[in-house]
N, C-alpha and C positions, 0 to 999 in steps of 0.2 A: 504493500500500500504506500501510496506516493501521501504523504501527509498533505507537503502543499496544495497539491492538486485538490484534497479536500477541503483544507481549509479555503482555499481559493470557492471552491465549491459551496460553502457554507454562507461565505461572506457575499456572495454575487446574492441570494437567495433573499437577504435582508435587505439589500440595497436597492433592488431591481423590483421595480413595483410588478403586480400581477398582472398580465395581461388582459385585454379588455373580456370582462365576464357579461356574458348573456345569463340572465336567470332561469333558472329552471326551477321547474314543478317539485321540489323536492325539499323535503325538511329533514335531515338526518343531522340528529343531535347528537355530544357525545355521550357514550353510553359504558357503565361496566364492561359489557361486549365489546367485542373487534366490528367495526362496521366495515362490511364489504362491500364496494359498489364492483360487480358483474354486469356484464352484457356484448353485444357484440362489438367490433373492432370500427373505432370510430364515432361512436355513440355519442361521446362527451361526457364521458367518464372522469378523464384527469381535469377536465374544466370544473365539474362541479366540485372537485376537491378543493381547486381555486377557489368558488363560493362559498363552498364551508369556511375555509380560511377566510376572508374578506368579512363574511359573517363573525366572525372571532373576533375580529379586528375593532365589527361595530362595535362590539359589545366590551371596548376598553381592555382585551388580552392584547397584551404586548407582541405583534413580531416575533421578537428573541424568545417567546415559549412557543412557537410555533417548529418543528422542524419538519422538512419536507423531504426527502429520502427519494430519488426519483435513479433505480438502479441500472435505469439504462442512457445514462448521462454520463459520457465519457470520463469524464473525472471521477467519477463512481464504482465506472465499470468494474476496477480488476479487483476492487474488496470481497477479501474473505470475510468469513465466518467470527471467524477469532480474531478479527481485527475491530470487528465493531466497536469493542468497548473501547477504544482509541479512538475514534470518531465521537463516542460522547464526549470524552475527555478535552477533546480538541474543542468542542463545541461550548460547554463549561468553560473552557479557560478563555474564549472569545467573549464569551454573555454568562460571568459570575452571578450575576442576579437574575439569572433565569435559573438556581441553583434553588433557590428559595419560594420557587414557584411551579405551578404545577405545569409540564411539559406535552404538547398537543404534539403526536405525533402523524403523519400522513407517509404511506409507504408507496411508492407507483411505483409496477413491473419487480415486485419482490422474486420472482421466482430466477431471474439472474442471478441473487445471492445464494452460492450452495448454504442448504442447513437455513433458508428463511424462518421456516418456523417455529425453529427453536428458537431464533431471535424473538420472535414476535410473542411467542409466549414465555419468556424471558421480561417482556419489558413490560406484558400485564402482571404476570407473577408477583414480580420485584419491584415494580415503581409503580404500577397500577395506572398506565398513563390512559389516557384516551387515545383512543387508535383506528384512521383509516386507509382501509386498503383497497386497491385495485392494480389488475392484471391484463396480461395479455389473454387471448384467447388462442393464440400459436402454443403456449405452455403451460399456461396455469386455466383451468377449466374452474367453475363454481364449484363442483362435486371435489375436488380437489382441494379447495381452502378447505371447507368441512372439515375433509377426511386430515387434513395437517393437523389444522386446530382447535380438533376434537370437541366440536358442540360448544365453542366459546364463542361463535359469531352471530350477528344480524345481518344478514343477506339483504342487497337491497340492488334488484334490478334495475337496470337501465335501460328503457325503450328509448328510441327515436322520439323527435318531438310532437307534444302533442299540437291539434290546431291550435289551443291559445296560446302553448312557448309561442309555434311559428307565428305569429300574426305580433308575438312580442317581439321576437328576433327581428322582424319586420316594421318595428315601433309604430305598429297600427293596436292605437287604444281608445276606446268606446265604451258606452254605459249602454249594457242591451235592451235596459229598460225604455230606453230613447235613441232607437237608432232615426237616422237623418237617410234621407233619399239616397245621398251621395256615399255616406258610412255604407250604407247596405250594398251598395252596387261594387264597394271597392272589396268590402268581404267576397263577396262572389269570386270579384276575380283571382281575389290569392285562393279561395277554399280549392278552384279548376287548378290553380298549380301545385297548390299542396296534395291534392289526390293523385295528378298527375308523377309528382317526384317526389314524393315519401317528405321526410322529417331527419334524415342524419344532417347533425346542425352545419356540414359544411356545403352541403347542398343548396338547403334550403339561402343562405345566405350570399350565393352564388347567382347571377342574375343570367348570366349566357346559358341558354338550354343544350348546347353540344357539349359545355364540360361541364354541366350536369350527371349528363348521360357517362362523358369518359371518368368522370369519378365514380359513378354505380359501378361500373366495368372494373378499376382498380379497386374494387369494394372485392366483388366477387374473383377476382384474379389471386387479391390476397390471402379470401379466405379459402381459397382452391390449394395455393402453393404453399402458406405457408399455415395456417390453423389446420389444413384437412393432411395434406401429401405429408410436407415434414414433420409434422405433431404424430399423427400414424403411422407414418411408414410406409405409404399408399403407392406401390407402383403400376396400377393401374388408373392412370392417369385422367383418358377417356374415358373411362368406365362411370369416374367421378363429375364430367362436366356434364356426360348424356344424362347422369340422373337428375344435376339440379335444372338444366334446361326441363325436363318431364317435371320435376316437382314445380317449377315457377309455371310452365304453362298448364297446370292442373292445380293450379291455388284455388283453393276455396272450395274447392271437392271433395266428395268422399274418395278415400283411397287408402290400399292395401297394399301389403309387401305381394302377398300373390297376383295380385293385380298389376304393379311393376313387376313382376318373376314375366307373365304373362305376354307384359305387351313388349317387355327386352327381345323373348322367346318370337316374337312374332316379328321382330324386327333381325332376328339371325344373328343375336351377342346374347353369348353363354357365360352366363354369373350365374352361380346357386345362391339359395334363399338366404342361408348364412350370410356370405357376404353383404347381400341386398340390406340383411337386418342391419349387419355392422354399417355401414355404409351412410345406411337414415339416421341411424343413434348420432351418429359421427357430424352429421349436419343438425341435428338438434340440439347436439353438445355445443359446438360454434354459433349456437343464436341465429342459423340461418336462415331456418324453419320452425316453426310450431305448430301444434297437432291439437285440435277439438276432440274431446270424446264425447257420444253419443249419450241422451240423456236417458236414465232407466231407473226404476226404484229399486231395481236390481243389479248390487254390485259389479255382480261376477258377467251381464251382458255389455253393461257398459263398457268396459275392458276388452271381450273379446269383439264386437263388433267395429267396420272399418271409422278410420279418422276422417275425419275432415284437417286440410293440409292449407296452412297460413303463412306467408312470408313476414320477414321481421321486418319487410320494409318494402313494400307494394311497388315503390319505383325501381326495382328489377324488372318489372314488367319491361318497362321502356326498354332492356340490354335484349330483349327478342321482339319488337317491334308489337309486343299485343297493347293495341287498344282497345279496353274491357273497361269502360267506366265502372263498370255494376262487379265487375272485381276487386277494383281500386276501388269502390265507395267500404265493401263486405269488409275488405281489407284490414283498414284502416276503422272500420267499426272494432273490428275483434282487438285491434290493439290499442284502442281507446277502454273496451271493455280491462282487457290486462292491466292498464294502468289503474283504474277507478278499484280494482280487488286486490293491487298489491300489497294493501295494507290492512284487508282485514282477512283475517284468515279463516274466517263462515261461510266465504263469499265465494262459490263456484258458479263457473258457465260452462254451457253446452249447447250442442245441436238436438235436436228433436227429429227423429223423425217413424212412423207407425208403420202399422205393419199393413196398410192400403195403402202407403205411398204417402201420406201428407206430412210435408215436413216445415220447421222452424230454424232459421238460421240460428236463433243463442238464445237459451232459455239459462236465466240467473235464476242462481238460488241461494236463501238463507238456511246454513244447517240442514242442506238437503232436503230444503219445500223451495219449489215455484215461487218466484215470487215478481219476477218481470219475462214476459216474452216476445223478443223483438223482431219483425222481419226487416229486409234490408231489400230495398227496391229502388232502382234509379229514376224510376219515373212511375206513375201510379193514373195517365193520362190514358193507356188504354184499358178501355172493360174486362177485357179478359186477366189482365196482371191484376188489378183488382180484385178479381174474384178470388187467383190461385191463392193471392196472400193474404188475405180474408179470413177463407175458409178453415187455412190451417191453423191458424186464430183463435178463431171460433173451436174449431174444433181442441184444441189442448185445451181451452178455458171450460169444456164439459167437464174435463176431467180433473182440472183444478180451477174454478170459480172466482177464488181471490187473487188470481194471479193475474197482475197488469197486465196488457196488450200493445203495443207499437209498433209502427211502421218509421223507419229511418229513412228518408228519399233526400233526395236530391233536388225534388222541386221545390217552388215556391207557390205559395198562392192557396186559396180553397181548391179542394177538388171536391163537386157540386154533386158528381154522380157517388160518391164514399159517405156510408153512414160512421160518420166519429164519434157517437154515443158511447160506444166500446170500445173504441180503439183508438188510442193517439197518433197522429198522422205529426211527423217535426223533422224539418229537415235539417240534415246531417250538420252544419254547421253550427245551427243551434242548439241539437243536443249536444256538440263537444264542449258549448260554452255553459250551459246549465247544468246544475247540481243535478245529481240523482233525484233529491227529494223534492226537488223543486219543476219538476216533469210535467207531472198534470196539471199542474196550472201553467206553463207556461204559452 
């Protein structure tokens, strides 16, 4: 370990203001626990470490108890294990009176230091600091912090942004109780870009639509080469790009490993089922996919019946040219829904669907009861979409009565021929900005 080089390291960290912070959705306070921010690569993960810091700051913590450990910073780089405790030392003798105060610690890309976590349960053990962490998704997986630091953390996911970050990031702010002609017309037009190109905050902050699109592409290049190939070991290469092109152009559908075994087998590329399994687990593990289960009052069918398959970020669409609005709307519903139940843990969703064929995009439940059912339709201006999303409606509400009903659209306006006695009709934009509880009246 090069001292200077740390201490250089340390000192630049106090001096060097934080970078311009976008706020995000997020309150993680410090806790006895390790907080982990997890998610996929790019998310704005180390940013909001930034805001928690910055938040520290408001609230009169000094800087110099602040320390920020960021392992994949060259001057960082080649620390061992057993050298750390020379790092605090260095640290102390720079900010003695951070000696006498209690020390906020922030970890990014720990998994570069061999023996992380014995560091890190080291420094709750023994000095009981407060502690946040976040990683790569090339080497350190969520299931992994876990399994290190054996049931001493708070997990706290990182999705992509929601509509109101992006419309923050976009310093478009409005009171919805009064929107103006002009406010409403200019929602519209970022809600068409944000469905269009997802929520990773470099994206969205990015005004050219071609490098838009070439950062989605270095999005999924990275997590092809370096989260899936090098982290696995994966030398079948193609095998890996044909499945996520099949899983991104079948988002939002039900779908099965036999059902990819199937249509591989019909296409004349031999993968066994094994693989297939490993393969999906693999992009699940990478946050690049997520999977709906089937709703049932029965454990054991929920489980074994097929998924429905969801991108963690709908503007992958754009990298194979499909324009699906009513994909991108579904989409982007299910990971609004994600976000609204990260934080209570009663709170499940699912798909619906019977054994006549009527089905529910995502039925929420409290404790395992019904308690909202929502369909998701881009337009609700023909009779016939009307009807199919209605009925299915109606029909789960026989069998549980108190359980809300919704339609999510895309439109605006009354639609004349729909009875809403039953059913709340709100379009997409709206519902991202209203509370849960605040639904039916709005």
């Amino acid at each position: 370990m090069n001292k200077e080089h740390v201490k250089k390291y340390l000192l630049d960290f106090i001096e060097k203001s934080f970078p311009t912070i976008y706020t995000r959705n997020y309150s993680l306070k410090p806790s006895n626990r390790i907080q982990v921010l997890i998610g996929s690569r790019r998310v704005g993960k180390t940013f909001i470490l930034f805001q928690i810091m910055q938040q520290l700051l408001e609230k009169q913590i000094q800087k110099n108890q602040i320390l920020y450990l960021n392992f994949e910073h060259p001057l960082l780089s080649s620390i061992q294990f057993d050298e750390m405790e020379s790092v605090f030392e260095i640290y102390w003798s720079l900010y003695p009176e951070s000696l006498q105060k209690k020390l906020y610690i922030f970890i990014d890309e720990p998994q570069n230091l061999p023996n992380w976590d014995r560091l890190v349960r080291a420094l709750q053990d023994d000095y009981h600091f407060p502690i946040f962490i976040t990683g790569s998704s090339s080497k350190l997986l969520s299931k992994d912090i876990s399994t290190h630091l054996r049931g001493r953390t708070l997990t706290n996911f990182i999705y992509p942004l929601s509509f109101a970050e992006y419309l923050s990031f976009n310093k478009i702010h409005f009171n919805l109780s009064h929107l103006s002609t002009k406010e409403k017309s200019k929602i519209l037009f970022y809600v068409k870009d944000y469905l269009n190109y997802g929520g990773f905050p470099e994206i969205v902050l990015e005004s050219d639509k071609l490098i838009k699109v070439r950062i989605l592409k270095d999005l999924i290049d990275l997590t092809i080469y370096r989260d899936l190939i090098d982290r696995f070991s994966i030398r079948n290469t193609s095998m890996v790009k044909f499945l996520i092109h099949f899983l991104i152009q079948n988002s939002t559908k039900q779908i099965s490993i036999h059902k990819i075994f199937n249509h591989f087998k019909s296409q004349g590329i031999k993968i066994d089922k094994n693989t297939l399994y490993e393969y999906f687990s693999m992009l699940e593990d990478v946050s690049l996919i997520h999977t709906l289960k089937k709703f049932s009052p029965k454990l054991r069918e929920s489980h074994a019946t097929p998924y429905k398959i969801y991108l963690n970020d709908p503007g992958f669409l754009n990298l194979y040219l499909i324009q699906a609005p009513v994909l991108q709307l579904e989409n982007h519903v299910y990971l609004e829904l994600l976000r609204r139940s990260k934080n209570i843990p009663t709170t499940h969703f699912y798909y619906w669907r019977s054994s006549n064929q009527w089905e529910i995009d995502f039925i929420i439940t409290e404790k395992n009861v019904p308690v909202q059912a929502i369909q998701v339709s881009y337009s609700l201006k023909d009779i016939q979409t009307q009807s199919r999303e209605t009925r299915s409606l109606h029909k789960f509400s026989e069998q549980y009565p108190a359980c809300e009903l919704f339609i999510i659209t895309f439109d605006e306006g009354p639609i004349e021929s729909l009875d809403t006695s039953q059913i709340s009709v709100i379009p997409f934009w709206k519902w991202c900005l209203t509370p849960s509880s605040k639904l039916k009246n709005s």
